[in-house]
N, C-alpha and C positions, 0 to 999 in steps of 0.2 A: 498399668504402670507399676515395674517394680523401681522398689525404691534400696541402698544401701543404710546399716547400722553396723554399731559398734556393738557385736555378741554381747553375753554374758561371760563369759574369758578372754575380752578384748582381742574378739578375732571379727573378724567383717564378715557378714552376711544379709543375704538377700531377703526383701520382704516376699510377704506372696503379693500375684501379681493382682492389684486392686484397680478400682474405676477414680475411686477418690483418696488422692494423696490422707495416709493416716496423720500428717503434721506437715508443718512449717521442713523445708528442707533448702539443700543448697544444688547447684549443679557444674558439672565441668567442662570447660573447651576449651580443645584442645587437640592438637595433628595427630594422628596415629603416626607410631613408627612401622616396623617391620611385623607383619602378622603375627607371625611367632612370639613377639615382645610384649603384645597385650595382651591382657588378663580377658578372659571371652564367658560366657553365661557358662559353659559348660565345665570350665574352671574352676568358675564360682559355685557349680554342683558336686562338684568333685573336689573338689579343693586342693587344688593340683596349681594354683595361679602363684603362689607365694614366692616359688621361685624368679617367675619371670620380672624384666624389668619395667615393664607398666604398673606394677606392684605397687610403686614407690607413690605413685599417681594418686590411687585409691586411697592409699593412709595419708597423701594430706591432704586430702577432700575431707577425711573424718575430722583430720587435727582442726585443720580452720574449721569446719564445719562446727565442733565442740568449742572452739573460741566463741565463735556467732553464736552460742547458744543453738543451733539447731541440730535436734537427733539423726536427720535423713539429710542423705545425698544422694544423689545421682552422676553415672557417668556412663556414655553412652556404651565404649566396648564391652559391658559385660552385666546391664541390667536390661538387655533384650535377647529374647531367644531367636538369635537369626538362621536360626535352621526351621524355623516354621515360618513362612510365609505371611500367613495372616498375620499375624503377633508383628513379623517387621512392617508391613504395610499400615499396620496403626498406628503403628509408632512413629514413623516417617509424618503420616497423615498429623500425627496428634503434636509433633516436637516441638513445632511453634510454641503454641499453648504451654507444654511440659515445663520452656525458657521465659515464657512471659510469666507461669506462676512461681518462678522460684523467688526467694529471697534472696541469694545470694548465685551469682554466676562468678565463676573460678577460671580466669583466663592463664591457661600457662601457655609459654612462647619456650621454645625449648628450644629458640637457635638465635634467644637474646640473652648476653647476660654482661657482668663486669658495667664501670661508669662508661664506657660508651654507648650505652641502651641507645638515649637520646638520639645517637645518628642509626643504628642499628635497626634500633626497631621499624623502621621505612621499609627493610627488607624480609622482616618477618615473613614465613609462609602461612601463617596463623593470618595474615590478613589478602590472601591470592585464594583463597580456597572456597568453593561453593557454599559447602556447610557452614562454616562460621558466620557467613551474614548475618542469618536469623538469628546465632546465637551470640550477635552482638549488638542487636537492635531490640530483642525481646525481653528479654531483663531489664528491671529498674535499676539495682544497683550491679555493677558489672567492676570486679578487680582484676588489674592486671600484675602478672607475678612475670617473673627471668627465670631462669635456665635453673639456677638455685634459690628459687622457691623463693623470692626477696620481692618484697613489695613494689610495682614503677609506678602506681596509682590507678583511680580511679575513671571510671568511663567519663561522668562529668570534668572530672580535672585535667584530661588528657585530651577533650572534645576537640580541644583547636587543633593539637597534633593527627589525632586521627584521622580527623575530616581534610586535614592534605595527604594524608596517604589513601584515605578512600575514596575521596570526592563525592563523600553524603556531608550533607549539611551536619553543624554542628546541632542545630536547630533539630534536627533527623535524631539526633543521638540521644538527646535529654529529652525527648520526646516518645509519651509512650501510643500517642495519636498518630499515625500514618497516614490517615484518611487524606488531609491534607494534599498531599504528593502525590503527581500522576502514576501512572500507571508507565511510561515513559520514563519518568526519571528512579521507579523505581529499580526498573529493569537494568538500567543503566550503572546502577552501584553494584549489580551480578557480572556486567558485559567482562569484567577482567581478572575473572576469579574460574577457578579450575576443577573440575572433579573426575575420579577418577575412571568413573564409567557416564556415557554419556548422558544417560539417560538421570542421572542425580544432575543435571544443572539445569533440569526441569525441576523434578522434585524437591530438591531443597528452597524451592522458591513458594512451594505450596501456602504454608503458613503465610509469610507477607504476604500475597492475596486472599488469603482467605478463603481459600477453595480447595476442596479437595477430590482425589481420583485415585483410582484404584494404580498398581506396581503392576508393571508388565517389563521387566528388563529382557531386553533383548529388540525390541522393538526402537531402539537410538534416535533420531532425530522427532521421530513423529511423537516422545514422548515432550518436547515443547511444544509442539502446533498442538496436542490435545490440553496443556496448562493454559494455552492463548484461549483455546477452543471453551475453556470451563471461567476463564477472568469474564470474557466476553457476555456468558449466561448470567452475569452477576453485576457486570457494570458497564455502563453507555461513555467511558472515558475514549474520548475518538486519538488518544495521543499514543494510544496500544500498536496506530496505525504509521506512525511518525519516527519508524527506522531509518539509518541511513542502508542502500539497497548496497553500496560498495560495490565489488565486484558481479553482481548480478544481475542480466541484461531483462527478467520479466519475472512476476510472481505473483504468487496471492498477497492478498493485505496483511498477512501472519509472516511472524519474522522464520528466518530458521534454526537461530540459536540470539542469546542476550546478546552475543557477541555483535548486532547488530546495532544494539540500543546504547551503543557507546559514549557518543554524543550526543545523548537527549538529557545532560544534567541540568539542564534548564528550558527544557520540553513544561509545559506547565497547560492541564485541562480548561480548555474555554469555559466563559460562563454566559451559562444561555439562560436568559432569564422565559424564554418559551419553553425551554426543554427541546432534548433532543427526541427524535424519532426512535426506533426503536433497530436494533439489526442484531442480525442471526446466522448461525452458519446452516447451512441448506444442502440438499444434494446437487444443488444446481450455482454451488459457490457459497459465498457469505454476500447474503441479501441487506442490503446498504444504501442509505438515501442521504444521498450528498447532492450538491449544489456545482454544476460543472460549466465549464467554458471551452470553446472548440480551442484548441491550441496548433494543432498537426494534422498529419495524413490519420486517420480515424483516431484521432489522440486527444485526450481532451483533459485541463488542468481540475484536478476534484479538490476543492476546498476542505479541509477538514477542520476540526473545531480544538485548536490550539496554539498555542502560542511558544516560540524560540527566542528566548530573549541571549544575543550573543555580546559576552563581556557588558558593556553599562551603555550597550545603545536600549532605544523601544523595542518594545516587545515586538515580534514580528508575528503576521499571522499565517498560517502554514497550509499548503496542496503539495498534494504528489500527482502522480501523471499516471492514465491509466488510457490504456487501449482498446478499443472494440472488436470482438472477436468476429467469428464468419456468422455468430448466433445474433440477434439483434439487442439484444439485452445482456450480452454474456461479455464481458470486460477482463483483461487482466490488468495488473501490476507493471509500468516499463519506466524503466531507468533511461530517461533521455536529459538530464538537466542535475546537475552536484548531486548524485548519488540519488537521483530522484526525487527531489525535496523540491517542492520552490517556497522562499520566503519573499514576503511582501510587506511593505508599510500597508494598513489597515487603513490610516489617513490618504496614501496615495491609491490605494486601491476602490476608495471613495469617488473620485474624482475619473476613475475613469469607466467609459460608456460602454465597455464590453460587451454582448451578451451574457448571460448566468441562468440556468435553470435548475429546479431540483428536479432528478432524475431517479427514480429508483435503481437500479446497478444488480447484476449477481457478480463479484468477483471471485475468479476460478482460483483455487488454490492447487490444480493439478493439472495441466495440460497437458493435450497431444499435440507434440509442436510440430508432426508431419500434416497435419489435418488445420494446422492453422499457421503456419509459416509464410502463407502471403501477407496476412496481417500483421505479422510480427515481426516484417521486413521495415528496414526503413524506407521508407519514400518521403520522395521531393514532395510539397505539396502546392500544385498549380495545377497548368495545362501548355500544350504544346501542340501547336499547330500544323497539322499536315501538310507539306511541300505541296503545290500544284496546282491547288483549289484556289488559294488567295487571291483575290486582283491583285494585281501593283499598285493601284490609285487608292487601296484600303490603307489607312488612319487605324493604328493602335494606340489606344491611351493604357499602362500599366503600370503596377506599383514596383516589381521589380523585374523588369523584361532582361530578357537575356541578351548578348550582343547581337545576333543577328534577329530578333523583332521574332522569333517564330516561338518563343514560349516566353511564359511567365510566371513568377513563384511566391505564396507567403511567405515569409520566416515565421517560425516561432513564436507563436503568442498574437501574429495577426489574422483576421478571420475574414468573413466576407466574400467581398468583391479580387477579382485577381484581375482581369482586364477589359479593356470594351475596346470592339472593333468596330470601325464606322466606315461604311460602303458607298462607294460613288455611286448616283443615279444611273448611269451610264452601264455600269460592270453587274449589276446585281439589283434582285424587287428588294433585299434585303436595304435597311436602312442602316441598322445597326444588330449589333451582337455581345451581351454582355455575359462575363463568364465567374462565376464563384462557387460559394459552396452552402450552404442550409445548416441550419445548427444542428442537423443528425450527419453532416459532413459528407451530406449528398449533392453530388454535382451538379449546379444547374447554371441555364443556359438561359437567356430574356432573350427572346429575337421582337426587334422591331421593326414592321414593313411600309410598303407604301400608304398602305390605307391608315397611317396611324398620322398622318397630318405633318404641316412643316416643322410645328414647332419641336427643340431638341429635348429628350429628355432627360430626367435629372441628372442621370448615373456617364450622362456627356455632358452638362453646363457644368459641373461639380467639380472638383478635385477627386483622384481618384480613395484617398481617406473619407471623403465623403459620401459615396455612393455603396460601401459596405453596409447600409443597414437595408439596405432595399434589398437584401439576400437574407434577411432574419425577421420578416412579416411572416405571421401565417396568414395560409390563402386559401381558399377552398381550391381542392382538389377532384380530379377526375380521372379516375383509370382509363389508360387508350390501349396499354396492352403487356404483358410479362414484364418486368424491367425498365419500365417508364412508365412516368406520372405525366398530365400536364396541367399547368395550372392558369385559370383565364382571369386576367389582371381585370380586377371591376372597373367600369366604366370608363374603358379607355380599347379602342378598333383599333388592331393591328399590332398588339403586343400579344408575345407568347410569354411564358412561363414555364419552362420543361425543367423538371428534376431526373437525373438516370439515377438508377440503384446504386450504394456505394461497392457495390460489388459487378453487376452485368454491365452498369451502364445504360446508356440512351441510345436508341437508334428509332428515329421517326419521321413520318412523312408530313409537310407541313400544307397548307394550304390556305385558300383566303374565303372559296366557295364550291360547290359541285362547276360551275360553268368557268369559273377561272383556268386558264392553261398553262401560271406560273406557279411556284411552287419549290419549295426546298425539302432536303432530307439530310437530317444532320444526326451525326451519329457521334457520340464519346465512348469509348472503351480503355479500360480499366491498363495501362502499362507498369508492371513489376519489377523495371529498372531501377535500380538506386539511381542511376547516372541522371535519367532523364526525368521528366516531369509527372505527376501520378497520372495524368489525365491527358488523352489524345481525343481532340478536337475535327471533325473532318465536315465539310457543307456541300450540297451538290446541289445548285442551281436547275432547277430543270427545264427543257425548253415543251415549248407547243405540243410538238408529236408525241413525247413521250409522258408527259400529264396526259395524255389522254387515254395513253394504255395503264398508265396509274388508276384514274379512275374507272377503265373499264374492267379493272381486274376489280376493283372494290365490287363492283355490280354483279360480278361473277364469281364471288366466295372463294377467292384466292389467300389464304392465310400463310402462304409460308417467301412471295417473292420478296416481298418488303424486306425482308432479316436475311436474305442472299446476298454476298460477296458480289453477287453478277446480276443487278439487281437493275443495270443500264441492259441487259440482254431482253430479246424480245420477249414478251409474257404471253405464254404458252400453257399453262396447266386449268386456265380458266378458275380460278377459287378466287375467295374474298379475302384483297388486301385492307389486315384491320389498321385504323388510324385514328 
């Protein structure tokens, strides 16, 4: 750090450049004008600065400076050597600190002056600018001067004024504690302030976090996601994650600029009296254990541990929405709901019976949206019924069927069960058929047959609100082959249990025994229409003759009829159909 004095012939010069301030000093802030006009290090070597008009700047840094009693000032245009790199990278790293240790901070505004300050100073560019933040947060005592050097007051006595032009608390101002404040609302006193290369509206933010990282200009946006990348290594604040996404349809949990954090001035870090988990950024995303609920077509609401308290209602507690990629674990960021926020009463989120799990997560901070753009489509989230197969004397019961009875859809936030189809004795061995989804948002399907007895079962005596939790039991499970699971419902003949993958889907052949000659094969596949429903549903009743080339293909290591299109044509290659 060098510091400025007043020579031994009242001319101003540089100290050498030291580790530890030689004295008590004062320092300045304030906008640069036109390069040319400031006094620069190399000026101050050569002493070539005196003409320029930044000149004026420096001598009365000294004057007040020698009123304060103190020997040393600083000012930034021309006590760094910015033609060496290293030397600016320290200094940028160190400037926080430089402002927190001064005595005295010297605010000039040089486009306020005359008695209208009062409504003027709102307009100031001295308060729009990246840099000044810190140098108006880091100092104890901080004075403000006009255009001709004239006193407007004091940081404390000006607190009420400023905190409407900046939207930091006053509380924020006469406070030399930050700790306090999220990590969310600090960002948010950056969101509307400007610099002039991108990459300083990262940097200048270093000091109020606390952290620091090497100067790579040239590098523009990605020099924020590495300030988010280095808060993160340092603090478990989940509100870092509680941007508004605005115009952005998917993304990692890292903003792209403050510009984001604009409305988190009352974003405020939960208090966990367990503590939180622990997260990281990874090569395989930022590794994250959150607490989620199925919401959508692979979309599920991720709670995060914070709270939005808007104007003087209760605090609200806050999720964003995140989607599952083609990897099983691999999640991004999606903007489906106010800019991807959702807030909730914390009281009424008590009350209801949801499912909720913690989930470990990677969220991607970089995709390939050609290699994941079916996921990142929107789809309907139900199913929809194949034209042809259905008896007429089939009973649908759904929560939101469509006009003509052949599909049905969640909305938004409901989970579960989507419909049950109930079969005359006459048309089908099937009894019933219940259709929803698994809390990994895998499609499954309950068939119930004859052997399962007269009495009706739950998910038909119920209301169809009531029969969603019988889709979120775990069950033990059984591989039958690629892409489908099945699962055998305990002590109970004649219920099925089929989950299909949330990507290949289900397609299986159903049976009751080896010597039985009835039998169904039902298949779901995955439809990428916006218009229609995610899920296409299809059953094929089978009769005598051909159960029995079903099973004699099983006897004869047929592996590949079952997953044919032509799968009713005669069975000719002799192999085993697996089931």
């Amino acid at each position: 750090m060098r510091l400025l004095q007043v020579g031994r012939y009242n001319e101003l010069v540089l100290t050498k450049d030291v580790t530890t301030p030689p004295g008590p000093y004062a320092i300045l802030s304030h906008t640069w004008g036109a390069d040319e006009e400031e006094v620069t290090f190399d000026d101050m070597e050569n002493k070539t600065g005196a003409g320029k008009t930044g000149y004026v700047k420096l001598w009365f840094c000294a004057n007040q400076a020698r009123k304060d009693r103190l020997e040393y000032f600083w000012v930034d245009t021309c006590c760094i050597n910015k033609q060496s790199s290293a030397e600016l990278s320290e200094a940028i790293n160190s400037m926080y600190n430089w402002y927190h240790g001064a005595k005295r901070c010297y605010v000039y505004l040089n486009d306020v002056v005359g008695t209208t300050w009062k409504k003027s100073i709102s307009k100031s560019r001295w308060f729009k600018r990246g840099w000044t933040l810190q140098e108006l947060l880091a100092p104890r005592r901080v004075i403000f001067y006009d255009r001709l050097w004239r006193r407007l007051g004091s940081k404390s006595a000006l607190a009420g004024r400023i905190a409407s032009i900046t939207r930091i608390p006053a509380t924020a101002l006469t406070s030399r504690n930050l700790t306090e404040y999220s990590v969310a609302q600090k960002m948010s006193w950056s969101a509307r302030r400007v610099t002039t290369r991108a990459e300083d509206g990262a940097y200048c933010l270093l000091g109020l976090f606390g952290v620091n990282m090497p100067l790579l200009y040239g590098e523009g946006q990605r020099a924020f996601f590495r300030l988010q990348e280095e808060i993160v290594k340092y603090n478990d604040d989940h509100s870092i994650f509680a941007w508004s996404m605005k115009e952005i349809k998917f993304s990692g949990l890292l903003a792209p600029s403050p510009v984001y954090f604009s409305r988190c001035h009352c974003v405020t870090s939960g208090e966990s009296l367990d503590g939180r988990r622990p997260f990281a950024m990874t090569n395989r995303g930022l590794s994250i254990s959150l607490k989620i609920t199925p919401w959508a077509a692979d979309t599920y609401l991720a709670y995060i541990d914070c709270t939005d308290r808007i104007m003087d209602q209760e605090p609200a507690a806050m999720g964003i929405f995140i989607r599952r990629l083609s990897q099983e674990d691999q999640y991004t960021r999606i903007n489906i709901h106010q800019d991807g926020l959702w807030r909730y009463s914390r009281k009424a989120s008590q009350s209801q019976d949801g499912p909720a799990e913690e989930r470990l997560l990677y969220i991607r901070q970089n995709l390939s949206t050609d290699i994941e753009r079916p996921y990142l489509n929107k789809n309907r989230y139900g199913f929809r019924l194949t034209r042809g197969w259905l008896p007429p004397s089939t009973r649908m019961h759904a929560r939101n069927p469509s006009r003509d009875r052949h599909s049905a859809i969640l909305h938004p936030g409901q989970w579960g069960a989507v419909l049950v189809l109930e079969f005359s004795l006459t048309s089908s061995s099937l009894r019933h058929a219940a259709l929803g989804f698994d809390f990994d948002l895998y499609p499954v399907c309950l068939l119930r047959d004859s052997f399962a007895g007269d009495e009706e079962p739950d998910f038909v005596r119920h209301a169809p609100n009531e029969w969603s939790h019988l889709f979120m039991h775990s069950m033990d499970r059984e591989e039958i082959f690629e892409g489908s699971k099945v699962y055998r419902r305990a002590n109970h003949r004649g219920i099925w249990i089929l989950a299909g993958h949330r990507s290949r889907g289900l397609d299986a052949c159903l049976y009751a025994g080896l010597l039985d000659m009835t039998g169904s094969i039902l298949t779901l596949k995955r439809d990428t229409s916006k218009v229609r429903p995610h899920w296409e549903l299809h059953i094929d009743n089978l009769d005598g003759p051909f159960r029995r080339r079903v099973l004699e293909g099983r006897r004869n290591n047929c592996s590949g009829c079952i997953h044919s299109p032509s799968f009713k044509q005669e069975h000719t290659c002799g192999g085993d159909i697996a089931v």
